[in-house]
N, C-alpha and C positions, 0 to 999 in steps of 0.2 A: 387274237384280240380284235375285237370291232371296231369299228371306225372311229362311234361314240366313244368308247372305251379309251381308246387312245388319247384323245380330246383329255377325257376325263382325269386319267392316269398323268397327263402331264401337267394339268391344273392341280392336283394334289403335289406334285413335285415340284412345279415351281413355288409354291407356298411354303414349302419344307423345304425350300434351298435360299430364298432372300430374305433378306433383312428386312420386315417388312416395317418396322417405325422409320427406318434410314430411310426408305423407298416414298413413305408419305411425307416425309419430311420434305425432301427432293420436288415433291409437285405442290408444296406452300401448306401441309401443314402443319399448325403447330402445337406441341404437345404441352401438357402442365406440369408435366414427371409423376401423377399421379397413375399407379395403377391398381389395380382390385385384384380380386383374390383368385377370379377366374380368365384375368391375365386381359382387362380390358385399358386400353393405356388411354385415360380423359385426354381429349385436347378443343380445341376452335373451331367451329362450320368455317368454311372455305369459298362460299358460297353467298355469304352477309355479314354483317355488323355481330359480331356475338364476344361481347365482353364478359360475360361471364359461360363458361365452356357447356355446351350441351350438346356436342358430340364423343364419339369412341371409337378407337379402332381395338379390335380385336386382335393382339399380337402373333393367337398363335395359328388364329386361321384368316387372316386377311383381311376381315369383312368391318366397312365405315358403319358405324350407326348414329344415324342423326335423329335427336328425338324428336324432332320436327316433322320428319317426312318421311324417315324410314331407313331401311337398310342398303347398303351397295356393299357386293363382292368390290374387290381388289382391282378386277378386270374390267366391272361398269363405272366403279369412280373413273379407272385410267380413263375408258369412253367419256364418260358424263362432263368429265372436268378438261378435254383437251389433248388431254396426254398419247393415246391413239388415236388411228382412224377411227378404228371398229373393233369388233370385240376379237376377233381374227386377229386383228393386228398387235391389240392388246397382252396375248396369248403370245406373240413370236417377241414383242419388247422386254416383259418380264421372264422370256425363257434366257433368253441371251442375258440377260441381268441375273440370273439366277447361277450362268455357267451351264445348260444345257442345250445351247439353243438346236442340238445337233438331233435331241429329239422331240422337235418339231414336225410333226405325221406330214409328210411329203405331198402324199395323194389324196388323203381321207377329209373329206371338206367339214368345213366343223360348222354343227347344227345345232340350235340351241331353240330350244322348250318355246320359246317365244316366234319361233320361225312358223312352228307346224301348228300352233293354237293359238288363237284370236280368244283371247279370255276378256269377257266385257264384265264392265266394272257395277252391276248388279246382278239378283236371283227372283226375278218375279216369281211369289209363290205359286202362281197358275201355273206356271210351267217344270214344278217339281210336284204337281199336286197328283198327277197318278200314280208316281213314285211312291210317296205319301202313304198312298190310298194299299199299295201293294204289299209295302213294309207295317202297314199298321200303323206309322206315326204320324203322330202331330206334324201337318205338313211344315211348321215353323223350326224343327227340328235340326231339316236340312239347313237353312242361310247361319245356323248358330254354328254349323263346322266351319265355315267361311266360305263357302261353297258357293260359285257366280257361275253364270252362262257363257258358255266358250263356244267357239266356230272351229269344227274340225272336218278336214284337213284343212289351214288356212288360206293355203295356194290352190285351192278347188274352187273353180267356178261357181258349184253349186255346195259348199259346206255343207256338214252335220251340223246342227246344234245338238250342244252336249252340256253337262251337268259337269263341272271342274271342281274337283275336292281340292285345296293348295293341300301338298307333302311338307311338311316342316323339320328342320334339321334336327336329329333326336337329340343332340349335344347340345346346342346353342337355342332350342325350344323357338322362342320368336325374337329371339335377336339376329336370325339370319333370315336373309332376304329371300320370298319362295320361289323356288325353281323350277317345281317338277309338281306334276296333278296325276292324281287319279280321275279317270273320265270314264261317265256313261248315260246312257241318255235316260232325260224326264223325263220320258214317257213310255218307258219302257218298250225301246227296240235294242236290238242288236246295236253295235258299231260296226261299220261296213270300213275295212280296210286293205285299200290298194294293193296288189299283188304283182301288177307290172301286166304290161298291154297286151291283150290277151286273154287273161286269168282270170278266173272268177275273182270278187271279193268275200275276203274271211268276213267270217260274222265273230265277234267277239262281245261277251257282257258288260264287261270294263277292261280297260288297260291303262297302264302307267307309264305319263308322257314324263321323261325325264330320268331320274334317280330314284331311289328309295329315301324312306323316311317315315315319318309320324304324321297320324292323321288328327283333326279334331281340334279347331281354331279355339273352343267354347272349353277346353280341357287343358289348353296353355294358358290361357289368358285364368285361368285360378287355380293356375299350378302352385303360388306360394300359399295359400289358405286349403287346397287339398290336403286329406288325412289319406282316402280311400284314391289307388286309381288300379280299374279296372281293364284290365289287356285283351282284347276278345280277338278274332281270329280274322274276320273280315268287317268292311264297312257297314252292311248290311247289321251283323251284329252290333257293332257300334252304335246304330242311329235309335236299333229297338232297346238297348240296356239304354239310351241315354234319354229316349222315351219313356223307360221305366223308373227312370229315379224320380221321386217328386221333384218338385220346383225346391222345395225350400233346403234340397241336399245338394245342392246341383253344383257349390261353389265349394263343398268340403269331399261328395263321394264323384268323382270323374272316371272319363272313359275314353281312350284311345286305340290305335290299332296299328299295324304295319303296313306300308303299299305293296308291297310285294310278293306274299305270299307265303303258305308256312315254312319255306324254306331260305326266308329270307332273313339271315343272321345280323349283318352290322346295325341296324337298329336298338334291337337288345343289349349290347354291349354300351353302345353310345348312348341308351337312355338310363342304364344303371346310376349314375354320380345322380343322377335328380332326381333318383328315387329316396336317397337317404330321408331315412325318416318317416318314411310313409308306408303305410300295408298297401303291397302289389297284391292282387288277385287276377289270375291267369286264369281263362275260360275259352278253351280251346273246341274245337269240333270232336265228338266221341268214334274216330278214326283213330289208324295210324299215322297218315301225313299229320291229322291236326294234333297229336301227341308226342310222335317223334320225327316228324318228316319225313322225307320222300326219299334220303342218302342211306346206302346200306346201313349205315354207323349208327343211325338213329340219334344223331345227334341235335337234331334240328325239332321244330313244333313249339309246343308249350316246353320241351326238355332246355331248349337252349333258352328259353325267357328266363325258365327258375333259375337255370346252373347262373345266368349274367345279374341276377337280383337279388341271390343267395350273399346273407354277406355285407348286403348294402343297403337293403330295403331293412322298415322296421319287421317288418314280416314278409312272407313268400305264401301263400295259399294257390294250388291248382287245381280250381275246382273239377271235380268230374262231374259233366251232365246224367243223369240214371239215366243211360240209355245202352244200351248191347255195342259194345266196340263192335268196330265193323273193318274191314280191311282198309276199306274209302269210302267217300261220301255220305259219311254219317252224318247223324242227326249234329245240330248243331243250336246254339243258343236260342237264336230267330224259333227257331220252332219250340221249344220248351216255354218261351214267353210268349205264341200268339198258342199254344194250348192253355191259358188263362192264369197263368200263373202271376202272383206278386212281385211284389221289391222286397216285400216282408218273407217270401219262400225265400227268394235268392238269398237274403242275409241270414236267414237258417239254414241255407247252404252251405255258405260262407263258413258259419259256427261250426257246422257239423265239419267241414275238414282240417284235418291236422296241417301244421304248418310243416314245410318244408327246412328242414335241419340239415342238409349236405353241403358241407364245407362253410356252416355257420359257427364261432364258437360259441360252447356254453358259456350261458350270460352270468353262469359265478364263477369261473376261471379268473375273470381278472377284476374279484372283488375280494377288498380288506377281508382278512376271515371277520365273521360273527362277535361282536365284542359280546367279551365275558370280562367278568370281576376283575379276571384275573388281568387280560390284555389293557384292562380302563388302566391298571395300577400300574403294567410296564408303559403303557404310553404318557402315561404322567411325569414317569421318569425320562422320556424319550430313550428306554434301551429296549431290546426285543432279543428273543431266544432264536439260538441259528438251528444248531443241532443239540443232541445229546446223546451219548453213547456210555454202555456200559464196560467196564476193562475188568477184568479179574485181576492185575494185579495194580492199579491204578486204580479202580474206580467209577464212580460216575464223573464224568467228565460233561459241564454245560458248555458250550460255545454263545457267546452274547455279540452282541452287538450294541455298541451306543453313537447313536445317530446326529447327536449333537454334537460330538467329536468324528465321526464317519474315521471308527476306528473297530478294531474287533478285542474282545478278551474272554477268557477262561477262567472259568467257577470250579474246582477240584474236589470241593466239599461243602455246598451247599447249607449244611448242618452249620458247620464252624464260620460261614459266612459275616463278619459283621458291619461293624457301623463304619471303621476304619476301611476294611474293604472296599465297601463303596463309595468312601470318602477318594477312591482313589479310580474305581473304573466308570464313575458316573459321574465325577466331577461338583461342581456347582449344583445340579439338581438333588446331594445328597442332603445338602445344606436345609436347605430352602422347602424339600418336601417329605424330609426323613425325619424323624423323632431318633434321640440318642437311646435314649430311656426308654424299652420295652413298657412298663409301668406306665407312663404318661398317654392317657388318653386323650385325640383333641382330634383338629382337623388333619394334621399330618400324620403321613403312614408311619408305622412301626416297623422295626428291620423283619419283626416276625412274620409281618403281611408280606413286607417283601420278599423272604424267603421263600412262602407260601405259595405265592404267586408265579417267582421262578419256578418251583418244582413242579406243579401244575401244569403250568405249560410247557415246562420241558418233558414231560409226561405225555404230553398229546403230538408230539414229532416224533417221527421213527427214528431208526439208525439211518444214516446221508447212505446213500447207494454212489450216488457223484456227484460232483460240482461241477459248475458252467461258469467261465469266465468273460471276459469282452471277447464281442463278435456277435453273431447271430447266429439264434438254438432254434429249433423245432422240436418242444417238450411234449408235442400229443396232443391231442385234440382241439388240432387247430392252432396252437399258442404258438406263437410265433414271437420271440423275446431279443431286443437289441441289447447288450448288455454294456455299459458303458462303465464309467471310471469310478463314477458317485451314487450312478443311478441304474437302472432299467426300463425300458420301454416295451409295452405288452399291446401286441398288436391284437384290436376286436372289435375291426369296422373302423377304429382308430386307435389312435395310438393311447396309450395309458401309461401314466409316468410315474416311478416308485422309486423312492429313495431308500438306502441301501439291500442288505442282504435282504433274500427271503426265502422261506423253508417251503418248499412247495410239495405238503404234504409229506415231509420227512423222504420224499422220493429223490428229490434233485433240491441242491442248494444255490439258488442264484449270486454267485459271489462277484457284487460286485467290488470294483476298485476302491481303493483310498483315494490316490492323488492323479494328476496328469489332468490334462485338455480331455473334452469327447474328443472319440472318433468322429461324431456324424454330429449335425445340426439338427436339434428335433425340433424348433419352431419350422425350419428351410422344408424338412420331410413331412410335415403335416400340413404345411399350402400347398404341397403338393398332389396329396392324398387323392384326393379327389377328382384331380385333374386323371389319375394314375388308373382311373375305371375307364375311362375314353380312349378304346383301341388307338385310337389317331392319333391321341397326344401320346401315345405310348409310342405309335412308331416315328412322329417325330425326333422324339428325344432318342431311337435306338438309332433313327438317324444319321444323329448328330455325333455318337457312340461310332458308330462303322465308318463316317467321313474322317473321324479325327485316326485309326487304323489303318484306312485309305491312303493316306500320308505319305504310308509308305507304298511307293509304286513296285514293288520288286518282288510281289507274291508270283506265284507260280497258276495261281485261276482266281477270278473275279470274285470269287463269294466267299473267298477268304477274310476279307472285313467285317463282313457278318456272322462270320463263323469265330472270328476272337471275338467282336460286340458279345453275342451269346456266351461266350465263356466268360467273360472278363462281370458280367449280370451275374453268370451263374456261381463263380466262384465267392460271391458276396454271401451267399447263403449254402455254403460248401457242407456246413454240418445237416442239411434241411434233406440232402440227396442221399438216394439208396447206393448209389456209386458216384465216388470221384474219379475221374480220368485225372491223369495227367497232361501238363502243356508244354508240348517242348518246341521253341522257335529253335531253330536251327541254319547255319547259314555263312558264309566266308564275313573274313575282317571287311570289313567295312558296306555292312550289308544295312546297319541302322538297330542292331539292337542291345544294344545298351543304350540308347535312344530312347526305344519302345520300351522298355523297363525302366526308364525315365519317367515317363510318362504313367505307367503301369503304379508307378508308387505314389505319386501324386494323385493319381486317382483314387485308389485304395484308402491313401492314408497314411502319413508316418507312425499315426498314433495304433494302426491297427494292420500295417506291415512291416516287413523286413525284405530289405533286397541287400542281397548278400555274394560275392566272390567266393570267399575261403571259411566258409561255416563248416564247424563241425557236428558231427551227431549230438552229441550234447549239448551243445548251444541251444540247438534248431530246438529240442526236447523243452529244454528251459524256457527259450524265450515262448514255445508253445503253450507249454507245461498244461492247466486245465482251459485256455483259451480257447477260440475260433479264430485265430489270427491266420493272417494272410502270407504268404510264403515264395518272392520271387528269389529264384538262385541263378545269377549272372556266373556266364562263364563256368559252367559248371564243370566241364568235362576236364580241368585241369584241376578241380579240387581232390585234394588228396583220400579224403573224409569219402570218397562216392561211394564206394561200395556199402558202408556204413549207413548211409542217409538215405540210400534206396532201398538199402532192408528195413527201415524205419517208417520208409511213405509206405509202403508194402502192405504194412500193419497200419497205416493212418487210411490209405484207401478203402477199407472196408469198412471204417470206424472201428478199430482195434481199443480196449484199453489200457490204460495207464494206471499206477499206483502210486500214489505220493502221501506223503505224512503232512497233517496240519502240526500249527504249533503244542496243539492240544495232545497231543500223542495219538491223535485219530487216525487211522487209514481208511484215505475214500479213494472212488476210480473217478478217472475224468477221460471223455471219448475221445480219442485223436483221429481227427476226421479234418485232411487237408487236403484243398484240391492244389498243390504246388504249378508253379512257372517255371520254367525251366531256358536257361539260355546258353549254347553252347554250338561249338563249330560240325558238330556229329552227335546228336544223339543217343549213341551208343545202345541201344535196348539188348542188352548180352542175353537174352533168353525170352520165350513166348511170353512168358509170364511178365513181364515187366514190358515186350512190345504191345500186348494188346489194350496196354495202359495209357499209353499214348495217345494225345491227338498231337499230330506233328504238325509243325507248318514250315516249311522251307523259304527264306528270302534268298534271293539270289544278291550278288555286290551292285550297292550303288556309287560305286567309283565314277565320278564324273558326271552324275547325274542332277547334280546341285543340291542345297540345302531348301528342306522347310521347315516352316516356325512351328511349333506347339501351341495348342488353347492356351490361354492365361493363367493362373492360378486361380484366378475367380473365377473362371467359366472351367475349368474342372470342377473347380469344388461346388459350383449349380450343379454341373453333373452327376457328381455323386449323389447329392441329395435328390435328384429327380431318380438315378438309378437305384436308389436304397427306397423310392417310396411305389416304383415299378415292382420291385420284390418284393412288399410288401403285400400287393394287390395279386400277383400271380403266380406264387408260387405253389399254391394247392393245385392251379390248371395243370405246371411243368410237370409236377408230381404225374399225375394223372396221365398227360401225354408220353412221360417219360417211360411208363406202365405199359400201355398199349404199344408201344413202338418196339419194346424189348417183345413182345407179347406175338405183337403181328410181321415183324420184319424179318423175313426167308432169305438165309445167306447162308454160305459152305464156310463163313468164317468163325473165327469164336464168340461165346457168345459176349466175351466182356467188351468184344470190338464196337457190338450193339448197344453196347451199356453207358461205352465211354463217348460214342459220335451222336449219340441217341440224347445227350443232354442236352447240348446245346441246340438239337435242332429242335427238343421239347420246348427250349428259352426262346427261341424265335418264335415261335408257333402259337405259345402264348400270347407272348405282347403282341403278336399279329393277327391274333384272334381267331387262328385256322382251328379248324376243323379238323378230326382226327383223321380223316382219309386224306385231307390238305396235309398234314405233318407225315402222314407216312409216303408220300410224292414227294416229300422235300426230302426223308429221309434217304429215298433212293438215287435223288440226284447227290446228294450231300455221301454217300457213299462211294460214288466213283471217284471222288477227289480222294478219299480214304483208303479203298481199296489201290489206285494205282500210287500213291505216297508208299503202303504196304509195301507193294512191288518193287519197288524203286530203292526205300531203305533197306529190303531183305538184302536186293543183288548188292549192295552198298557195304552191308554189314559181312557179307561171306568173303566178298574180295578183299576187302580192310582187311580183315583177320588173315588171309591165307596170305596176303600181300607183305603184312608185316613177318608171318612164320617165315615165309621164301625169305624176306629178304634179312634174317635175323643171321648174324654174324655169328661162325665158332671156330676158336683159337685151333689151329690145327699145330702148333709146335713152333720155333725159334721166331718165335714175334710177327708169324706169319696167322691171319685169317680169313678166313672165305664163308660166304655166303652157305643158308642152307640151299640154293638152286645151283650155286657152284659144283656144293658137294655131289646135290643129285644129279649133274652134267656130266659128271670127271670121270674118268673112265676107270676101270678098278684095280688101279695100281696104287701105291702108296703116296702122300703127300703129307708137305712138312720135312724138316728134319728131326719128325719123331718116326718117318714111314710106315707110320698105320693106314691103313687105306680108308677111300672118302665111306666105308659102312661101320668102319669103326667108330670115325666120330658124328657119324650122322647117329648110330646109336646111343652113345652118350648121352642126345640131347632128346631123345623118344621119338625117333623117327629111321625107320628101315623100310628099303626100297624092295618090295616082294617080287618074286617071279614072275615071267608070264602066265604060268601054269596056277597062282595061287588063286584061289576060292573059285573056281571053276566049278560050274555047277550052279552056283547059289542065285538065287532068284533076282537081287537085286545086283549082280553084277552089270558090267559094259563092256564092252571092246576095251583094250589097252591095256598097259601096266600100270599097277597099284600100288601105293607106298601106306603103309602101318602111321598112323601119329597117336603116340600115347600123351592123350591130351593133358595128364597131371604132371608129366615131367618138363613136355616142351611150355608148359604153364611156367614154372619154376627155374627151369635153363634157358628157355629164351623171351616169352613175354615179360619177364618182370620188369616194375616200375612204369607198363604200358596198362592201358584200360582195360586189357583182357585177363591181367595176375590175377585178378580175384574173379571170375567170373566163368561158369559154366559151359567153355568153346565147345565140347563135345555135340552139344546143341546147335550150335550153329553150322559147326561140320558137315552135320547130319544132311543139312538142307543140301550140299553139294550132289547131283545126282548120279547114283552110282552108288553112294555112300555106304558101308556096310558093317554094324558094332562085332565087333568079336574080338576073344584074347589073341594073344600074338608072343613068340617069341621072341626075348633082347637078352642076348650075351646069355644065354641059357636059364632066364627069369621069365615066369608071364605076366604082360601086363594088360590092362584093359583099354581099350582105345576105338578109334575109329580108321576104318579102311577105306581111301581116298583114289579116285582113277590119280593117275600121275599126272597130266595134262593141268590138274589145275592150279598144281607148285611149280608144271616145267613145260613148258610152250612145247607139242608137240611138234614143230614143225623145224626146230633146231638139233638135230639128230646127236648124241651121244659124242661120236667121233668128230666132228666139228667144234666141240666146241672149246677154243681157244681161251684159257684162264688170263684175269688182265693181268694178276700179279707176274709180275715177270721173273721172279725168285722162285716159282715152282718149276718144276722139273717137265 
């Protein structure tokens, strides 16, 4: 990292670690309690007389705005107002204030935009006029981007003068203070820059003093009356499309650009939320850099503009110039409009290309169907049709709904339906808009319309394939559905709200609830919305998610907090993923987690979890049954039910179905797709099949290490709504990265190991806004922590098991017992006073000690003597009532090396088993004749 970088990296993380109202509070000032939607908190200048408030601090990114004078970062108020020396110093006060002051860059001197340019506070148009002259524009062009005269280098005897474009923050538009310029010179030279004593100077055309951002002072300032804003590739293009637009479009069609190049990403991301609303048109250079950029992935260019505006924007348009793609250096805008082209070509341009639809939904997904006749007459009544199906020996069978009750009922014969009927499933609206009497014509319906009407529309639903209950679904094409108690929320750029069931298409039935609280807040997740398109406030809040996990200090590697944050996001939309991992904390008594599954449910939700000790399979089924509910199992390892409940996630992992009966006599499926928690002292993963299931995390015991507090319940439950309206915004990216990572990631493991580590580092990667060669770098760091956990729980799970066979007791005769390693010590004479000898009763229980001479030969043998375990008997005679009785040891055996399957002789039977070196039931190093039994009653 660079020096800058450092600098940088630490002012973005002291803003994401303090409190920053507390902190302005602290230096005098004072606030009104009012804040706004984009998280600006009104309070008093600090500075004068101002009784009535016309300043703001920005909560979540630091910066004062006073509408007087302007903006200040966090760090220039601390300067401006006393609080520091200097802005250096600024920087080490709020890092120690924050809890990090420990990275504070030691050696790297920190330099800031204002050190190295001398930016004067006007643009004589003389001196942009060859510029002007070069670009074809209206020399007046240039001072409307905000654009003044700068001295560069500043600390040079002899400065450049240069042309300073101000950079403006893509998120915060011109509410943040400018920091950084693009620079080059009026008159077209080169920029000459220092290379160190000695060296030539570089020649350069522009460079960018500072950070990245948005260009064009003249395209913020009517950003809220813009309809059209135009994205072009360099400034150059900017000045001549902005030359191109008449005057009198100039406040509705605009034009901006990026400082940094086509492969500069966090701009695009951070300018999404302010596009809502408006047609983006992207017009890139007819290249590959200006198309996909310059990374193998191709993820960069005009591709990363659309994929960050898809979705948000009222439109996406990426215009192609007619010109012959070219590897680089292609033709570019500037030249298609100094070839004499219009404003009036370019918006026939415009018309001629199709909009961009990738990962946009269809805009009648989440519209009312089409009123007919027939729907005017159920909505009068406020009832609506769910399903209908046909039964051969029942019948047509309708499913209703009546929504002014937010209750459901069944029609079994539509024909014989009548007035009394309805007098009872429709309530009060049968009164008031039914006619009793067929005969009587007037304004009120007849039962016969209303029958009509029913059959009609029950006519136009298919047969239910499934239902979806509370939780959140991914139905296809983008819809993304919170399904709640009374209502539903249908995510399409925002959220959309419906009250009770809906037949979507006779494909899927939205069922929602009768009664109960929501789970989720949908005013709390739609102030969010928006905030939830700005990488930054998304890693804020994932943050604040990984600090509250952090908690606990007894992980086993640092990036364990962000790797439950990622799970604990990801499991909120656990139906949405092509695979569920499982989660299993794992760890000695008093390590903190039934703590962390404390918390875990409080996050979650009671209304839309369960954390559970002693569940049984059918419970778990029930309280599942057609939901997306959330599933922590505390203490697992001593429920009696495990076997049971992991055959069951087994089938919920993949999205298995279910079949269940309505009260209708209907049978529909509903998907059981659960990403479970799991908490328990050993993990226990009895076969590959169930380890590669796993993401495990190991705490080690915090005996003595003291207690910490939890968030509040209010500052959970903010977190959940910011992390419900995070998933809302990026779950089509995880999808995607989650695609590629299974797709591109080269390991000797399985591939479900890829499938299950592979999510969460998809969930990071999105809200971090990486790039797909960024996620698959994290996925390979994020693997060593996987692979040696592997390692670690294999050797863990062979010795468990072979540790408990040794040391499993059998009755050898007159109330005497010993050990199986006894038995395989004892020399081979008789014990007990039944005198069978120790191969007698070591056979009993499916185990015989072989020759030396046995399986000699065979490929996978070892040195040593080898003992037979017929793994279904010693299952039955001596695991029972342990976590191996039911479960497939053969497998695990296997792993021991040496290991070899073949039948075996016991007491003149064969059975089928595995062949074990002896060493790994009987310490080689304790010889046979040595060894002394404790009982003192053997002989």
């Amino acid at each position: 990292m660079s020096k800058k970088d450092q600098w940088q990296s630490l002012r973005e993380e002291i803003v994401q670690n303090i409190d920053i109202r507390k902190t302005y509070e602290t230096w005098g000032v004072k606030f009104t309690g009012s804040v706004s939607s984009k998280n600006w908190a009104e309070c008093h200048a600090v500075d004068r007389d101002d009784s009535t408030p016309s300043c703001g601090v920005n909560l979540t990114t630091g910066v004062y705005k006073d509408f007087a004078t302007g903006s200040l970062t966090i760090f220039d108020f601390a300067v401006k107002h006393g609080h520091a020396g200097d802005f250096m110093d600024a920087h080490k006060i709020l890092a120690k204030q924050a809890g990090i002051a420990n990275k504070v860059p030691k050696k790297a001197k920190l330099e800031r935009v204002k050190d190295s340019l001398n930016v004067r506070d006007s643009l004589p148009l003389g001196s942009v006029k060859q510029m002007a002259l070069a670009l074809k524009v209206n020399v007046r062009m240039i001072p409307l981007t905000g654009a003044k005269l700068a001295d560069y280098p500043k600390k040079s005897p002899q400065p450049q003068t240069v042309v300073a474009f101000p950079v403006f923050d893509p998120a915060m538009l011109l509410d943040a203070p400018v920091e950084s310029y693009v620079i080059q010179s009026g008159i077209c030279e080169p920029i000459f820059i220092f290379q160190g004593a000695g060296n030539p100077m570089k020649e350069e055309k522009r460079i960018t003093i500072g950070s990245t951002g948005i260009l064009n002072e003249l395209a913020l300032k009517n950003w809220e009356t813009a309809e059209v804003v135009y994205k072009t590739e360099g400034l150059s293009d900017m000045l001549c499309l902005q030359n191109l637009i008449p005057e009198e479009l100039r406040t509705k069609h605009i034009v901006v650009t990026n400082a940094a190049g086509t492969d500069d990403g966090s701009p695009a991301w951070a300018l999404a939320p302010n596009c809502v609303g408006k047609k983006v048109v992207i017009i890139h250079d007819r290249d590959n850099p200006g198309q996909f950029g310059a990374a193998a992935d191709k993820s960069g260019g005009a591709t990363r503009w659309v994929r960050a505006m898809v979705g948000r924007a009222k439109s996406v348009k990426n215009v192609q110039l007619p010109y012959e793609m070219t590897e680089k250096k292609g033709k570019d805008l500037k030249d298609w409009i100094h070839e004499g082209h219009t404003y009036e070509d370019l918006l026939k341009l415009v018309e001629e290309t199709p909009e961009e639809v990738t990962g946009k939904p269809p805009e009648s997904k989440d519209e009312i169907p089409q009123e007919t006749p027939e729907l005017a007459i159920l909505r009068r009544l406020n009832i609506g049709v769910v399903t209908c199906k046909q039964n051969p020996r029942t019948g047509t069978m309708i499913e209703m709904f009546n929504y002014s009750r937010n209750t459901t009922f069944y029609i079994k014969n539509i024909s014989r339906y009548s007035y009394q009927d309805a007098l009872v499933d429709f309530g009060e609206a049968t009164q008031s808009e039914i006619e009793e009497n067929d005969a009587v014509v007037g304004p009120r319906l007849t039962m016969r319309q209303v029958r009509n009407a029913i059959s009609l529309e029950a006519g136009r639903v298919h047969e239910v394939r499934r239902r979806v209950g509370q939780g959140i679904w991914y139905l296809g094409d983008q819809r993304l559905v919170l399904v709640g108690s009374g209502e539903y929320l249908l995510m399409n750029g925002k959220l959309k709200q419906f009250k009770g069931p809906q037949n979507s298409g006779g494909d899927v039935v939205i069922q929602v609830g009768q009664t109960g609280e929501e789970w989720y807040d949908r005013k709390e997740i739609e102030k969010y919305l928006d905030d939830a398109m700005n990488p930054v406030w998304r890693q804020m809040v994932f943050s604040e998610l990984s600090s509250t996990f952090g908690l606990w200090d007894n992980y086993r590697n640092g990036m364990i907090p962000d790797i439950l944050a990622s799970l604990a996001l990801a499991t909120w939309a656990q139906d949405v993923w092509q695979w569920r991992p499982w989660v299993s904390i794992t760890g000695p008594s008093n390590c903190g987690k039934t703590t962390l599954f404390k918390f875990l449910h409080e996050y979650f939700g009671p209304n839309i979890s369960l954390t559970v000790g002693d569940a049984t399979a059918a419970g778990l089924r029930q309280f599942v049954d057609i939901h997306s509910k959330i599933v922590l199992l505390d203490e697992f390892e001593s429920n009696p039910e495990r076997p049971k409940i992991i055959q069951w996630l087994k089938n919920a992992g993949a999205g298995g179905s279910a079949i269940r009966g309505t009260p209708g006599q209907n049978m529909v499926k509903s998907r059981v797709k659960i990403m479970p928690w799991m908490a328990a002292i050993e993990a226990q993963m009895d076969a590959e099949s169930e380890r590669n299931r796993y993401i495990s995390i190991h705490m080690a015991s915090r005996a003595g290490m003291g207690f910490f507090e939890l968030p509040s319940p209010e500052k959970i439950k903010e977190l959940r709504s910011k992390s419900l309206a995070i998933i809302c915004r990026v779950y089509p990216r995880v999808k995607e990265i989650h695609k590629y990572l299974i797709g591109k990631y080269k390991t000797e493991l399985a591939t479900r190991y890829v499938e299950s580590w592979g999510l969460p580092v998809a969930m990071y990667s999105a809200v971090h806004n990486f790039m797909d060669q960024e996620a698959l770098d994290m996925m390979n760091a994020v693997m060593e922590i996987a692979t040696d956990d592997l390692k670690e729980s294999a050797t863990t799970e062979e010795d468990s098991l072979l540790q408990a066979i040794a040391g499993s007791v059998v009755q050898v005769g007159g109330g005497t017992s010993m050990t199986v390693v006894q038995l395989l010590s004892t020399p081979s004479h008789g014990v007990g006073n039944s005198r069978d000898t120790p191969a007698r009763h070591l056979s009993r229980v499916g185990i015989k000690k072989l020759s030396e001479k046995a399986l000699v030969g065979h490929k996978d043998r070892v040195e040593g003597p080898y003992v037979f375990l017929c793994h279904k008997i010693i299952r039955q005679m001596l695991l029972r009532g342990t976590e191996y009785a039911s479960v497939g040891i053969d497998q695990i055996l296997m792993r021991c090396k040496g290991a070899i399957r073949r039948e075996q002789e016991i007491d003149g039977m064969s059975f089928n088993g595995v062949n074990i070196p002896l060493h790994f039931l009987v310490n080689p190093s304790t010889p046979e004749d040595d060894f002394v039994p404790k009982d003192e009653t053997l002989p």
